[in-house]
N, C-alpha and C positions, 0 to 999 in steps of 0.2 A: 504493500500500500504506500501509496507516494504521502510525502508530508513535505510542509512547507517550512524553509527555515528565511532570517533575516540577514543578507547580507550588507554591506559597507564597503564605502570606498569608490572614487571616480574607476580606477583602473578596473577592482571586481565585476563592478557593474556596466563598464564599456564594453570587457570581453563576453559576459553574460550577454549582450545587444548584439555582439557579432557572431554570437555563436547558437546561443537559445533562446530566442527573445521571445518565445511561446509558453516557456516557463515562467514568465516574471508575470505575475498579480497585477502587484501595485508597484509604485515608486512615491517614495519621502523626502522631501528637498526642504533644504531650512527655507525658513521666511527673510526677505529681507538682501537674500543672496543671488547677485545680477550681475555677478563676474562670467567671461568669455567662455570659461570652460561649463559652466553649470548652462548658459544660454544654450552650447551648443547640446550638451546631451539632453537637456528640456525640450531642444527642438525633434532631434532625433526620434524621442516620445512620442511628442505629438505627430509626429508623420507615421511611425510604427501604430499608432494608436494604442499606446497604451498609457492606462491612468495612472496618475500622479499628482500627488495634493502636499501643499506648503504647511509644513509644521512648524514649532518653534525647536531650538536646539534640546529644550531638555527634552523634549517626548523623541526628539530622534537618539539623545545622548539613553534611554531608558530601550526602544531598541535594540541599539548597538550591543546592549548589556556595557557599555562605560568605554567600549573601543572606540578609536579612531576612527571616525565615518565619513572625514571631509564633510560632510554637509548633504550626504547623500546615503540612503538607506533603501534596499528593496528585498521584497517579499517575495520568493521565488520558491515553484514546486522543485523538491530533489526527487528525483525516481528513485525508486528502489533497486539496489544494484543486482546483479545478476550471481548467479553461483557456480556450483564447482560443472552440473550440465555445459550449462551456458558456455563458459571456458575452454574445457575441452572443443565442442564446436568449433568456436571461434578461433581455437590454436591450429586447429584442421584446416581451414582456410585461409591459414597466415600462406602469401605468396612470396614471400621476401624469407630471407633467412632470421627467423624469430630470434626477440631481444627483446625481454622480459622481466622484469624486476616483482619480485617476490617481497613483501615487508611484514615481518616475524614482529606483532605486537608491538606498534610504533605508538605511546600514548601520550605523547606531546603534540597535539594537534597542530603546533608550530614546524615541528621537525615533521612532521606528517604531512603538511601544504607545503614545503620545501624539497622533500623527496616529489613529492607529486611534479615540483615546477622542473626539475631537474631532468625527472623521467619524460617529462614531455619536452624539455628543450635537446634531448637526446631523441627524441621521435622514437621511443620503445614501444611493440605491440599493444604490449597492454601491463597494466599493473595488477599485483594481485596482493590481496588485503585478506589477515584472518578476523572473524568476525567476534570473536571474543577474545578481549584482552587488548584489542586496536582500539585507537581513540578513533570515534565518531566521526563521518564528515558531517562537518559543522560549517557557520560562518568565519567562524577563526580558520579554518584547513583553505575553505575558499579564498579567504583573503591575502593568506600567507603563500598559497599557490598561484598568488599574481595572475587566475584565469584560466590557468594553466588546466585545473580541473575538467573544464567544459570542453577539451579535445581529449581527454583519455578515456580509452576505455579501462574500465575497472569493473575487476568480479572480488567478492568478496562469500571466502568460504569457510565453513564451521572446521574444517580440518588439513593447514596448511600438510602435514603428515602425507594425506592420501593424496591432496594435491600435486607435491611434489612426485609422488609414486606413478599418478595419471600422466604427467608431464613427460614425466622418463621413459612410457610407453609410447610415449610420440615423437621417441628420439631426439627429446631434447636432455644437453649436456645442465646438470644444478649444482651452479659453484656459490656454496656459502661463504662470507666473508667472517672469518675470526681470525683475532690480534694474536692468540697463541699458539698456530702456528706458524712452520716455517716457510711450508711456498710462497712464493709473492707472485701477488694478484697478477705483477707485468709476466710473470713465466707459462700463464696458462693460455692456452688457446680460444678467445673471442670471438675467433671470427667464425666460428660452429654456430647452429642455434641452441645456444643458451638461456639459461635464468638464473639471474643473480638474487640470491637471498640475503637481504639487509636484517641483522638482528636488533631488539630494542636495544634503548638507550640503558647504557652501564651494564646491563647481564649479559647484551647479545645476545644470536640464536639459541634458543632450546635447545635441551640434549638430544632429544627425541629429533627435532629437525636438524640439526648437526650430522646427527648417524645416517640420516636418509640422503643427506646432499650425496654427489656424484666425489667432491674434494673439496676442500676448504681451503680458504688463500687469505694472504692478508697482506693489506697496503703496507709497503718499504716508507717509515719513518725515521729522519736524520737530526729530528732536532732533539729537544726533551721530554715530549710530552708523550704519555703513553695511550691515549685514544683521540678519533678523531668527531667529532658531530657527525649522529648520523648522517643526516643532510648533505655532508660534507663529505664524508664516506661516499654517501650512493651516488652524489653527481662524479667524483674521481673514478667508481668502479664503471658506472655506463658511459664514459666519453674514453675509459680505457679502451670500450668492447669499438666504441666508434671508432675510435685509434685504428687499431686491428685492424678492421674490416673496410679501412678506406686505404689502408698501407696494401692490404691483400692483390 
């Protein structure tokens, strides 16, 4: 069942225009507010025909729930994401050599909209999310994924475990990312279809989905510091797999 959450922001809600603008309700624009950039998406509105009414800052500041919204708030339906069916399908009629990112319980909805913007500025198939123990897409995921959201496709399944298992049936190669070992991530072969499995923040992958990956690898670090942001992790390990496969 679809439900509607509340997004913020010029950026979130340009890309939502360019992308799904069938899903947006309503729109929230402060009162008072007749700068260039709010005229032109006010206009954009009204040509798409959609509604939009002048609040004042605190009912959009209540909203936002206290986030940054620039001056601009909308109410938009999320669909319900698809599951482990659905996936399999969809990997079946991957035409291209599949590049897939897997995320093991990411529940910082910040570090979650950041992986998302990563995997999409990487153009990977598709993203796959577990459905308990993930932080929610939310407005915070939307906002932090710069838009990014509305081009991915994303399944989201109760059992990363069997996921991984179905994957591997479809001959695809699943390289876990952990710090304690010793392969590094540059030594493994990319340019196969792949799925890289990002674990949460500070424990990393499961033991359970550790054992099931194909190998495990981990980014070559020179400085001090012994981990890196997920976020920061997953855009290194998919612009590696790009590396690869534009050297190939």
């Amino acid at each position: 069942m679809s439900k509607s959450i509340h997004i913020y922001g010029f950026h979130s809600i340009e890309a939502q225009l360019k992308s799904n603008p069938e899903c947006i309700l309503n729109v929230f624009v402060q009162s008072g507010r007749s700068d260039s950039r709010m005229s032109k998406i006010t206009s954009v509105l009204t040509t798409q025909k959609i509604n939009f009414s002048k609040i004042n800052k605190n009912k959009l500041d209540r909203l936002a729930k206290g986030e940054l919204h620039q001056g601009i708030v909308a109410e938009v339906i999320l669909p319900p994401l698809q599951g482990h069916e659905a996936m399999i399908e969809f990997v079946t009629k991957i035409s291209s050599i599949p590049l897939i990112l897997m995320l093991d319980s990411i529940q910082d909805p910040r570090n979650l909209g950041a992986c998302l913007r990563s995997a999409n500025a990487a153009r990977v198939d598709c993203v796959i999310v577990n459905k308990d123990g993930s932080a929610p897409i939310n407005a915070v995921v939307h906002k932090t994924s710069a838009g990014a959201i509305n081009q991915l496709k994303i399944f989201q399944v109760t059992n990363l475990v069997r996921a991984i298992q179905s994957l591997q049936g479809q001959e695809l190669w699943v390289i876990g990312l952990d710090g304690d070992v010793t392969t590094s991530l540059y030594d493994i072969n990319l340019s196969d279809p792949v799925v890289i499995v990002m674990g949460t923040e500070g424990k990393g992958l499961r033991q359970l989905v550790k054992k099931t990956c194909d190998q495990l690898a981990h980014i070559p670090m020179i400085g001090n510091v012994e981990s890196l942001n997920v976020s920061v992790a997953t855009g290194i390990a998919l612009f590696e797999g790009i590396r690869q496969r534009q050297s190939s």
